[in-house]
C-alpha positions as semicolon CSV with decimal commas, in nm:
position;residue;x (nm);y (nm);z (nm)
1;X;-13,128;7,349;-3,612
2;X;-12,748;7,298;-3,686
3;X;-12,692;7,501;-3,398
4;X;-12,886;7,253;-3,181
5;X;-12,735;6,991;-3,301
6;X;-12,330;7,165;-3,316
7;X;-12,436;7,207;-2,982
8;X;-12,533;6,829;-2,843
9;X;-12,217;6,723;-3,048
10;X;-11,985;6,950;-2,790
11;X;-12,219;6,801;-2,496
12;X;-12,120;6,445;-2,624
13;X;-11,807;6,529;-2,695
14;X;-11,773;6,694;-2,349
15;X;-11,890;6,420;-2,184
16;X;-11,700;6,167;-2,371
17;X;-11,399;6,325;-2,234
18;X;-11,475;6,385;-1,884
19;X;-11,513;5,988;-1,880
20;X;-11,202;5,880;-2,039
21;X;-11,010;6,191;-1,820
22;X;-11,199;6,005;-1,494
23;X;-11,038;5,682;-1,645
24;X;-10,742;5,795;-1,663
25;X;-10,747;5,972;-1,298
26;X;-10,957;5,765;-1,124
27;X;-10,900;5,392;-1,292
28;X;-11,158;5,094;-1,161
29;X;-11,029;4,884;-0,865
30;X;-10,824;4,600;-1,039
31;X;-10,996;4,257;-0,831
32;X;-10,893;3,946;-0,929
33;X;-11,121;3,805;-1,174
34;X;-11,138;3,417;-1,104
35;X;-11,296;3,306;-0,752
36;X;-11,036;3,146;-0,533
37;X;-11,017;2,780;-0,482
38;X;-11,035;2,503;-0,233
39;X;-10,649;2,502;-0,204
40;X;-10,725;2,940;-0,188
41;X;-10,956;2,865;0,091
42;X;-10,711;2,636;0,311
43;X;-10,415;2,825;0,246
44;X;-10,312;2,889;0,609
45;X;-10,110;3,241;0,754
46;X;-9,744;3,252;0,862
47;X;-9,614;3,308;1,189
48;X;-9,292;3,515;1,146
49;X;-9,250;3,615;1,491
50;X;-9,359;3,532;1,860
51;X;-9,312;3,748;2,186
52;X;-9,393;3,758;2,513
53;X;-9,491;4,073;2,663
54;X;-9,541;4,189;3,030
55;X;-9,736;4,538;3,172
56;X;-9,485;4,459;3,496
57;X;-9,867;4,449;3,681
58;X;-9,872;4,026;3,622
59;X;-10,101;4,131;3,337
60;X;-9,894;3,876;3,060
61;X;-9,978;3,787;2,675
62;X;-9,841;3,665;2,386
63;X;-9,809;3,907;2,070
64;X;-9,815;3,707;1,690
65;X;-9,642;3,913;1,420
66;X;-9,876;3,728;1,122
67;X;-9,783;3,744;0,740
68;X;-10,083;3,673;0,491
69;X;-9,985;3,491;0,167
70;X;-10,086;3,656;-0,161
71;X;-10,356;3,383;-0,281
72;X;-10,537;3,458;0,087
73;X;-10,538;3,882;0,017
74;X;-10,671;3,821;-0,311
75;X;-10,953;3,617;-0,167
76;X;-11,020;3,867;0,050
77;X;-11,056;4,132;-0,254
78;X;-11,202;3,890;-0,436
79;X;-11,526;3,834;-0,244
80;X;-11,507;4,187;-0,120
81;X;-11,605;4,299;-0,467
82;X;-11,824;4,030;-0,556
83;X;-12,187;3,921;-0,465
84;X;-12,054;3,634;-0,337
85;X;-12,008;3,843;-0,006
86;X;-11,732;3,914;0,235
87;X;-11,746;3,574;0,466
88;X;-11,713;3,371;0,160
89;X;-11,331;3,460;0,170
90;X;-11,380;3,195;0,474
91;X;-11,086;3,356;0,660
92;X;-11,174;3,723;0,711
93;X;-11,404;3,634;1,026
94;X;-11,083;3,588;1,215
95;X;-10,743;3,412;1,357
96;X;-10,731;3,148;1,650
97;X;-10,399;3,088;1,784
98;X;-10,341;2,735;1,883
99;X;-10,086;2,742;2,225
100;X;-9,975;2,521;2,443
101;X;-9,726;2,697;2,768
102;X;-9,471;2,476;2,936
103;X;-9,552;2,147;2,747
104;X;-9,937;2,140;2,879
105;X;-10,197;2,097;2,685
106;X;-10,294;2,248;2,390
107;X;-10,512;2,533;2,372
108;X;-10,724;2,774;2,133
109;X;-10,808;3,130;2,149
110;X;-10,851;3,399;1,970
111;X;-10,640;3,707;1,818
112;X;-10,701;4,055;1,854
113;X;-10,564;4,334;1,673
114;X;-10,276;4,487;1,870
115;X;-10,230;4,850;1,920
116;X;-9,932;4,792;1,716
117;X;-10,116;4,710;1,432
118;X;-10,259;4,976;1,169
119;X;-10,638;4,869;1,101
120;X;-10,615;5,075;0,776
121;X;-10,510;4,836;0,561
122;X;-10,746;4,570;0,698
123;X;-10,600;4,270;0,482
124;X;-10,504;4,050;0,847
125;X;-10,095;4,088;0,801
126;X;-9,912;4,238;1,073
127;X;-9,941;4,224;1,457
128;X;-10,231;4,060;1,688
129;X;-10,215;3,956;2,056
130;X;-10,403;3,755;2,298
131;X;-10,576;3,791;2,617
132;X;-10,381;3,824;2,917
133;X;-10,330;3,422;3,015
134;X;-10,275;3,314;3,362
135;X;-10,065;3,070;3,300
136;X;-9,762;3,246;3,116
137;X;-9,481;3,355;3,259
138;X;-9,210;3,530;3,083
139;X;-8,993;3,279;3,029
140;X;-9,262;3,033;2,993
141;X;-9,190;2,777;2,689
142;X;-9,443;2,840;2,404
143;X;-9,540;2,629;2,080
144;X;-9,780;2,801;1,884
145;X;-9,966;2,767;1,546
146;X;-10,214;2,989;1,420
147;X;-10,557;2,925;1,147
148;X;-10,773;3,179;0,973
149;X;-11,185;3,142;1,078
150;X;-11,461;3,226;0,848
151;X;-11,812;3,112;0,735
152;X;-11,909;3,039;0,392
153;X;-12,224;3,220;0,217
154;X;-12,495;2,955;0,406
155;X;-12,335;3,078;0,712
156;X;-12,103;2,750;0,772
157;X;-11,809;2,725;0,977
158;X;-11,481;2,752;0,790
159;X;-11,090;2,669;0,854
160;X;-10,781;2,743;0,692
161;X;-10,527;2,496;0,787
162;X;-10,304;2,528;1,023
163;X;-9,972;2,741;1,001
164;X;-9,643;2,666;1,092
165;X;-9,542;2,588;1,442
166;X;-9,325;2,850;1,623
167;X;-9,136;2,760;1,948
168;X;-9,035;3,025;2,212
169;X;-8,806;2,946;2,449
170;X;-8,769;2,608;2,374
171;X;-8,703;2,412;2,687
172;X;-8,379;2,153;2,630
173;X;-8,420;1,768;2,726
174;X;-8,144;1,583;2,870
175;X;-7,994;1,368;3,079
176;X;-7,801;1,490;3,388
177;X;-7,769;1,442;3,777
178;X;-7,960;1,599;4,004
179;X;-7,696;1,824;4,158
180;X;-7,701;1,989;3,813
181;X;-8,058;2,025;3,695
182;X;-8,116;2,385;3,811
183;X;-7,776;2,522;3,669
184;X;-7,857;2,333;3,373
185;X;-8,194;2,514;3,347
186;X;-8,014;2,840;3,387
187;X;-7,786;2,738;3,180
188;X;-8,034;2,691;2,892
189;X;-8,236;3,041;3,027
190;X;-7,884;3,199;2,906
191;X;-7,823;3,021;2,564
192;X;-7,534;2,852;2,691
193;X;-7,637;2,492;2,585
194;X;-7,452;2,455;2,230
195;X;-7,639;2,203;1,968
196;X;-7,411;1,960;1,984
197;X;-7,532;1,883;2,341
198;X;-7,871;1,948;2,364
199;X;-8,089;1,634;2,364
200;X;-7,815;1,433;2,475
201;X;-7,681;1,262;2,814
202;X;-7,466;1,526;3,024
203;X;-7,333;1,317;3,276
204;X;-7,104;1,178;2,996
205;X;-6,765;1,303;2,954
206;X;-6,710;1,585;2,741
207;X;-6,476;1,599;2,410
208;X;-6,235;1,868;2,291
209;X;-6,513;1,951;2,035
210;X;-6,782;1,952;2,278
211;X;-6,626;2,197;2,500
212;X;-6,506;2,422;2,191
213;X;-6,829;2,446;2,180
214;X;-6,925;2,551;2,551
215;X;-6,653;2,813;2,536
216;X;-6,758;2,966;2,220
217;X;-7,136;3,009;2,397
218;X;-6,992;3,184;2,677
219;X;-6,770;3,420;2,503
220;X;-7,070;3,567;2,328
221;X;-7,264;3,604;2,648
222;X;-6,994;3,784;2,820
223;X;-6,994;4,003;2,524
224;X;-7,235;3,992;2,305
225;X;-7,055;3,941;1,999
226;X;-7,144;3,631;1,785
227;X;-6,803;3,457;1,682
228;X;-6,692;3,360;1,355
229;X;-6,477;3,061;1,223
230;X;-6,143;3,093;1,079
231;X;-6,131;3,162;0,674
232;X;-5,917;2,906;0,625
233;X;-5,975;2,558;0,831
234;X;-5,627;2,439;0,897
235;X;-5,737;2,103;1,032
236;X;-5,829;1,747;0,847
237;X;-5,978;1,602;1,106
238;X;-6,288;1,840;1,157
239;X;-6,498;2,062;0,986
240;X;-6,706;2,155;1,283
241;X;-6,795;2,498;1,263
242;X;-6,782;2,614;1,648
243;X;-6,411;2,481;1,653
244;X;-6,326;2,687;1,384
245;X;-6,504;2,980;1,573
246;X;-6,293;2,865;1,913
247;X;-6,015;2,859;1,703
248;X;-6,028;3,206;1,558
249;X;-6,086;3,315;1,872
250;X;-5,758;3,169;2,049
251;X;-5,977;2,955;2,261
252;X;-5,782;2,648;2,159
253;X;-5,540;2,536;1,954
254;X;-5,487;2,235;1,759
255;X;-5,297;1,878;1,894
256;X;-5,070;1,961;1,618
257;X;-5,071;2,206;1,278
258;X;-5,292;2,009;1,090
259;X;-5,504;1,781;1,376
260;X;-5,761;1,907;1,620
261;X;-5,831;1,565;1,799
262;X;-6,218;1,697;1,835
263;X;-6,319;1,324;1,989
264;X;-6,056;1,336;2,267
265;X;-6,188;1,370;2,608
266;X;-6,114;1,662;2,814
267;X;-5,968;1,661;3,173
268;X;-6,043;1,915;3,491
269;X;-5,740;2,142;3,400
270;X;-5,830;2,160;3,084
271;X;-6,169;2,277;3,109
272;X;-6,028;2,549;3,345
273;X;-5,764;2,675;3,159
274;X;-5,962;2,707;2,843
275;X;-6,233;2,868;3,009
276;X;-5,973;3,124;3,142
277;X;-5,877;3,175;2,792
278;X;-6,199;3,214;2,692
279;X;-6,260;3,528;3,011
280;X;-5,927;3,660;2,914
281;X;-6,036;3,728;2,510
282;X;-6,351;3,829;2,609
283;X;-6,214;4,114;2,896
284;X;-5,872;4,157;2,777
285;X;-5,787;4,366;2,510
286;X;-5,525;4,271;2,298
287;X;-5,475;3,947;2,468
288;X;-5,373;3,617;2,200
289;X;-5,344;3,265;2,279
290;X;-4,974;3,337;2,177
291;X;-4,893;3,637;2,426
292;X;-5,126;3,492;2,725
293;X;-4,851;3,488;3,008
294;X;-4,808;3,865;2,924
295;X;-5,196;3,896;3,067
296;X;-5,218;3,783;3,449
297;X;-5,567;3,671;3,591
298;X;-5,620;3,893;3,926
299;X;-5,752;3,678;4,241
300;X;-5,694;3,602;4,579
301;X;-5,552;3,280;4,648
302;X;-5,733;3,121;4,950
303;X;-5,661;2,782;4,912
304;X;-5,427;2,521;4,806
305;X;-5,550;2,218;4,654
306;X;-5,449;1,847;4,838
307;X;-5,281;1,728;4,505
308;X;-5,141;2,063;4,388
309;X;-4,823;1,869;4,299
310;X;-5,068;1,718;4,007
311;X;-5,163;1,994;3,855
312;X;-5,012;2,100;3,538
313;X;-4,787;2,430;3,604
314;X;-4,924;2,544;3,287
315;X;-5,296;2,545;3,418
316;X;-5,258;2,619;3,797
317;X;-5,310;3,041;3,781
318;X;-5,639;2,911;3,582
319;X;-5,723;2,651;3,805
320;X;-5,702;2,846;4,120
321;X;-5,830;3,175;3,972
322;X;-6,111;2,984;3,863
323;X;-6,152;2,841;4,245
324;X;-6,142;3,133;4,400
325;X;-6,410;3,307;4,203
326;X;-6,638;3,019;4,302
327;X;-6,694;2,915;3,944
328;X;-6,465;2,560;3,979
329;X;-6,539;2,338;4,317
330;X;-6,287;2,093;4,423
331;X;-6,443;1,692;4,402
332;X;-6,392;1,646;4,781
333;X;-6,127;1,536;5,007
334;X;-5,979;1,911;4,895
335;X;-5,886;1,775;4,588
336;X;-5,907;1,900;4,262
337;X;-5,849;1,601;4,072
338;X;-5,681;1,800;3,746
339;X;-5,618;1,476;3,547
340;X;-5,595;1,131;3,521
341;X;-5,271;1,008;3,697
342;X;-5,315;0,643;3,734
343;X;-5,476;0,329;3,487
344;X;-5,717;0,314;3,799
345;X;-5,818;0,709;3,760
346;X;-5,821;0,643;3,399
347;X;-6,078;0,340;3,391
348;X;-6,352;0,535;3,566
349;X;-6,269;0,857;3,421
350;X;-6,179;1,028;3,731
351;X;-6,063;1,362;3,664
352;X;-6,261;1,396;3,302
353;X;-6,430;1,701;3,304
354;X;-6,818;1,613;3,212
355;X;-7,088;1,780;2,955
356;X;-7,314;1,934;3,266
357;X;-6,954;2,009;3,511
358;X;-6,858;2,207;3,135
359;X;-7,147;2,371;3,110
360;X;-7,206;2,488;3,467
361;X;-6,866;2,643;3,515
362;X;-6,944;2,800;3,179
363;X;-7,290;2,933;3,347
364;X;-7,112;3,052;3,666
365;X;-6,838;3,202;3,496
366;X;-7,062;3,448;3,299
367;X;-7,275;3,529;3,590
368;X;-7,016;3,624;3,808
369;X;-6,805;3,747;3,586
370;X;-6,991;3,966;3,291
């Protein structure tokens, strides 16, 4: 009899173990213990990233990098684990994408898991795609905003709200001529449009700051290095950044040690010569704003301007370098119309360079010359 009952003891005691070892090894699934709430239910996904992708065979889509908040993935596990069932999470059924291409109307559709995407760890964070759309072109303008789908446990529809809105290339609106428009558009294709002027009326004439501005935007597309303001700002009359960046770079200089004069208005010869500054730092190595007539701009002269004698000595091997690469067009009459050099000229700004002229030799220079 004791040995029966030594024995069930070491049974017991065996088995006793073996459960608090399995404990140990193999713990319970931690799930979240309270049900989620409204606010759970309507908490809506992230977009952190939109792309457009091409298979080169006109076969285009859109692919949505998505990030899941924490509240939503414990909803998930949550009703995954509870009798509740797995819809009841009322976003697991699925993600629309909300899209609307080149300022049409708005559309819905939904996401798929991309081939990117590892389906292992199912908790919908990471990358999903759309059908190919007819309509999209690669550098179509996009606004999208994306929405979890579900159903409750009666087998209701049910929406997260919606996400934030992401923008791909973001088409600018301005004011300009019609000569311009379709630099301008390439213009803005290339990133050459600086803040300070989008949204704004480009036939205007353009300041000192403006075109710091311009210049700085071209620099980095000729080289594809993203320019950086001076330490120290050694001017009380602006703190805008992108002069400070033109600055550093020997774009420009100040009106005097101290004074930038960013509202001043800035004439033909000035836009050319600073532009030349700007090729010269980006091509040149070694070259300063200081040791510039050490570094000559190669061209063939093949024509000279009706009112040379007007233009500054100081900015003719700009001017006429910047002519004969086709990036700076006389204004008729085969004049170049450098600067103001009567009250008359003055009055309807003559020979001020404008926002969209500023911007389109900016454009031409980097095509023709990166």
């Amino acid at each position: 009899m004791k040995k029966i009952i030594v024995s069930l003891l070491v049974v017991c005691l065996a088995i006793s173990m073996s459960v608090a070892f399995a404990d140990v090894i193999f713990p319970e699934y931690d799930t979240p213990s309270l049900a989620p709430t409204e606010s759970d239910l309507k908490t809506a996904p992230v977009i952190a990233k939109l792309e457009i992708h091409d298979d080169e065979s006109n076969n285009i889509w859109l692919e949505v990098t998505v990030k899941t908040p924490s509240n939503v993935k414990s909803a998930i596990s949550y009703y995954e684990n509870h009798e509740d069932g797995y819809n009841q999470a009322g976003y697991i059924g699925g993600i629309e994408l909300n899209y609307s291409i080149d300022g049409k109307q708005s559309e819905i559709t939904s996401l798929n898991y991309s081939p990117n995407y590892d389906q292992d760890d199912d908790n919908w964070n990471g990358i999903f795609e759309t059908e190919y759309l007819n309509e999209l072109h690669v550098d179509s303008s996009v606004v999208v905003k994306a929405r979890y789908t579900g159903a409750d446990k009666d087998g209701n529809l049910r929406y997260s709200n919606w996400s934030n809105e992401l923008v791909l290339n973001e088409k600018v609106d301005f004011e300009a001529s019609d000569w311009a428009k379709k630099e301008l558009a390439e213009a803005d294709k290339l990133g050459l449009i600086p803040e300070i002027l989008k949204n704004s009326d480009l036939t205007k004439s353009i300041t000192r700051e403006e075109f710091a501005a311009v210049s700085v935007k071209a620099f980095e597309a000729l080289t594809g290095i993203k320019a950086t303001p001076v330490a120290t700002n050694p001017f009380i009359d602006t703190k805008n950044e992108e002069v400070l960046k033109a600055y550093n770079l020997g774009i420009t200089a100040g009106v005097s040690n101290t004074k930038f004069d960013p509202n001043a208005l800035l004439n033909r010869e000035q836009a050319a010569t600073m532009l030349a500054r700007t090729y010269k730092k980006a091509t040149m190595s070694g070259w300063t704003l200081y040791t510039d007539s050490n570094f000559k701009l190669e061209y063939t002269k093949s024509n000279t301007f009706a009112d040379d004698k007007d233009i500054s000595d100081w900015a003719k091997d700009s001017v006429y370098f910047m002519n004969a690469k086709g990036i700076i067009n006389g204004v008729g009459d085969n004049k170049f119309a450098p600067k103001n050099t009567t009250k008359a000229e003055e009055a309807i700004s003559y020979a001020n360079a404008t926002r969209e002229q500023a911007i389109i030799i900016a454009t031409r220079m980097v095509n023709k010359l990166k």
